[in-house]
N, C-alpha and C positions, 0 to 999 in steps of 0.2 A: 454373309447374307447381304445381298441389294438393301438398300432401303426409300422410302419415300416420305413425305411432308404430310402428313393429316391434319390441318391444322395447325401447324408450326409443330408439332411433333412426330419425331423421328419415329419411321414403325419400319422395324426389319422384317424381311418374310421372305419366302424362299417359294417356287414353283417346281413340280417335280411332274414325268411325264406327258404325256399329250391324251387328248380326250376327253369327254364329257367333267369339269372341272368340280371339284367338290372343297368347300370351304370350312376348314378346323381350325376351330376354337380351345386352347389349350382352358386349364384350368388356374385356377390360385397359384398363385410360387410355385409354378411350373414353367415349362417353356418349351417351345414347339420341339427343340432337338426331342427335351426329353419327354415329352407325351406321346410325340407321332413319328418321332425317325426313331429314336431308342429301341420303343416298342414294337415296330415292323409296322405299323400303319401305313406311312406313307409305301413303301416296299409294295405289300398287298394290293393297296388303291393302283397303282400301276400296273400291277402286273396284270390289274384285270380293267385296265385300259382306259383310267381316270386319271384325272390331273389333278395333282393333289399340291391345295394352295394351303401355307402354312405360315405364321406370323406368332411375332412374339408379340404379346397385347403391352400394351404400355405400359410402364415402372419393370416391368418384367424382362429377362434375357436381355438381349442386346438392345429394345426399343427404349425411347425415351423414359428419363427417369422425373417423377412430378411429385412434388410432398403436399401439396393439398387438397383433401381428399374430396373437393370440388372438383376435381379433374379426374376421378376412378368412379364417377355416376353412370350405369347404365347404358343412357343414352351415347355417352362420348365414345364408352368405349367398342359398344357399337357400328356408331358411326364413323371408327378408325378401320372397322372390317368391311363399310358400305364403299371406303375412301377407297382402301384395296381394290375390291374388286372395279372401280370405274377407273382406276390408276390401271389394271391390265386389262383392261376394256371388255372387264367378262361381264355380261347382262344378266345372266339366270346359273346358279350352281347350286348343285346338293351341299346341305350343310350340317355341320356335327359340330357340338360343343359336350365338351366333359367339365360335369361339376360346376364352379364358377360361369367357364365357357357356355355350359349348357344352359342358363341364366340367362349370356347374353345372345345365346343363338334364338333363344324364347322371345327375346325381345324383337330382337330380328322378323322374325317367321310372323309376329302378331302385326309389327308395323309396317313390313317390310315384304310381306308374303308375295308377293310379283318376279321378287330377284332370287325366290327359292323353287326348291323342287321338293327331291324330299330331303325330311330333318330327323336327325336323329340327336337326343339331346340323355345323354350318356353319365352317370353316377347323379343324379338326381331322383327325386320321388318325392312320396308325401310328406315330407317333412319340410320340402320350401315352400307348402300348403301355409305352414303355421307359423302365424305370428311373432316376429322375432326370433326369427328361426338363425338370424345369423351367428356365424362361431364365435361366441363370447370368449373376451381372453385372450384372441390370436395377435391383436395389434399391438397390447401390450407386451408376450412373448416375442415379439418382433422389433422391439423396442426394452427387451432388458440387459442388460450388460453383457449377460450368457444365460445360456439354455438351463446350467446348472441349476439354478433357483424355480426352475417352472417347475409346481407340478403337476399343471394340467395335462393330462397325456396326447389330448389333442392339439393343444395349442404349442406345447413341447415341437408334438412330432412335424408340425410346419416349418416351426424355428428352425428343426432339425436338418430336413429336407432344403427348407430354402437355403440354408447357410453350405449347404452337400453341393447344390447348384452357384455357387460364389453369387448368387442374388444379393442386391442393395433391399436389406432393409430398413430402411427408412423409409424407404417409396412404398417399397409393400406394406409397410403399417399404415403408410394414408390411404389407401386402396381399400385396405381393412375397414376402414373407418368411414368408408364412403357413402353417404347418404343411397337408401336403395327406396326410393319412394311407391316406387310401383304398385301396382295392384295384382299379383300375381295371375290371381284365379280373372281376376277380369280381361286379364292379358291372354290367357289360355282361353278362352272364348271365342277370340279375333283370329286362331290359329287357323283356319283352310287347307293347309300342306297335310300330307300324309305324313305323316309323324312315325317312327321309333322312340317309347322310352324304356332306358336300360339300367338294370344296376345289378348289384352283387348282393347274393341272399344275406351275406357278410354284411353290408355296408349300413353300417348306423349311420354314417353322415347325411344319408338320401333317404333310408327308409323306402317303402312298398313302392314300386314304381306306377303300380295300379291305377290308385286315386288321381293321380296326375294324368295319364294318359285318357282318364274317363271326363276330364273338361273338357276335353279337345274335339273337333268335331270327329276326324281319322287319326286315331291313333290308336296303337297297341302298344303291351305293355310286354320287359323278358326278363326275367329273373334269372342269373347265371349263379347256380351254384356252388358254395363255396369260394364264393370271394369278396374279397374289401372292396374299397373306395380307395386306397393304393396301389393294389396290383390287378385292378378291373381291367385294365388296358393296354396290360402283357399279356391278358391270359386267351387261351386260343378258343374256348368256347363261345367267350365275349366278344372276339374279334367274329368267327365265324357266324351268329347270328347276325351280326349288325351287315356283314357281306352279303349273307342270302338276303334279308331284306332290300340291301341296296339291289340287288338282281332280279326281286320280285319274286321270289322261293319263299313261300309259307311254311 
């Protein structure tokens, strides 16, 4: 993967096809391979004639690795995907974040809504409504000797996955641990862009994708059922909606 300077940190990302460009945001202890080429995203976005811009967010896959969790706020990591895009001198692209991603594609679209089009912000919902909604547990799991002693199942199953991905955790647990000050629902307000939001009838970590999509000025809300907040992003119904939408098919 190329990489570039965001700040004095290193962000690898990879560009795939030609065409109207769209910008993915992977998730938590994940990484662009495995969010968006694994699962055929990138493949898809091509074949129907997008350019599909993909990076590892920082502590994560091959981009820079930071331990304090001053440096995994929002805004930064953000503004490593605002760096992207003026590093390949794109001015306006469709944008997708999954899960964590979809957090910062949010942040994106509310402060940023000039350099988007549409957003589709994917295994979220009403539960980053609520208060301290972040995954309790996980930084610690990320920070125990071995998996063996967790028994959180969610917090296990990150450990799990990230350690599956040869990910540094230590980076991920500052990230974990990252001050997220925002105001969500206020942020969801500032939104203007025609919006997607999507999850999995499965998916306790996002819950009802409804109430989220109802702060927004344009946005709808897709329920795929039968699936998690792990395999939302293999699965070819979830893929297939989020396509007709980007095509304009109701």
């Amino acid at each position: 993967m190329p990489e570039f300077s965001s700040g004095g940190v290193s962000i690898a990302y990879e560009v795939a096809g030609e065409g109207k460009p769209m910008l993915l945001v992977h998730g938590f202890a994940a990484t662009a391979d495995d969010n968006w080429i694994r699962t055929g995203w990138v493949q898809a976005l091509t074949r129907a004639r997008r350019q599909a811009v993909t990076f590892d967010l920082r502590g994560h896959g091959k981009s820079g690795k930071l331990y304090d969790p001053a440096d995994y706020t929002t805004e930064k990591m953000a503004g490593d995907a605002l760096a992207l895009m003026d590093h390949l001198g794109i001015e306006r692209a469709s944008l997708m974040g999954y899960s964590m991603g979809a957090g910062i594609a949010m942040h994106l679209a509310a402060h940023h809504g000039d350099r988007f089009g549409i957003v589709i912000l994917g295994g979220v919902g009403a539960k980053m409504l609520e208060p301290g909604s972040a995954v309790g547990g996980v930084a610690d799991a990320l920070e125990a000797a071995s998996a063996d002693g967790i028994s959180d199942p969610l917090a296990r199953g990150f450990r799990l996955y990230a350690e599956g991905l040869g990910q540094d955790l230590k980076a991920l647990a500052a990230c974990a641990r990252a001050p997220r000050a925002e105001d969500r629902g206020a942020s969801l307000a500032l939104i203007r862009n025609e919006v997607m939001v999507i999850a999995g009838a499965r998916d306790d970590l996002a819950g009802d994708p409804g109430p989220l999509a109802a702060r927004m000025a344009d946005a709808r809300a897709e329920i795929i059922p039968g699936t998690d907040h792990m395999f939302a992003l293999a699965n070819p119904m979830f893929k297939g909606a989020v396509m007709d939408f980007l095509a304009g098919i109701s």
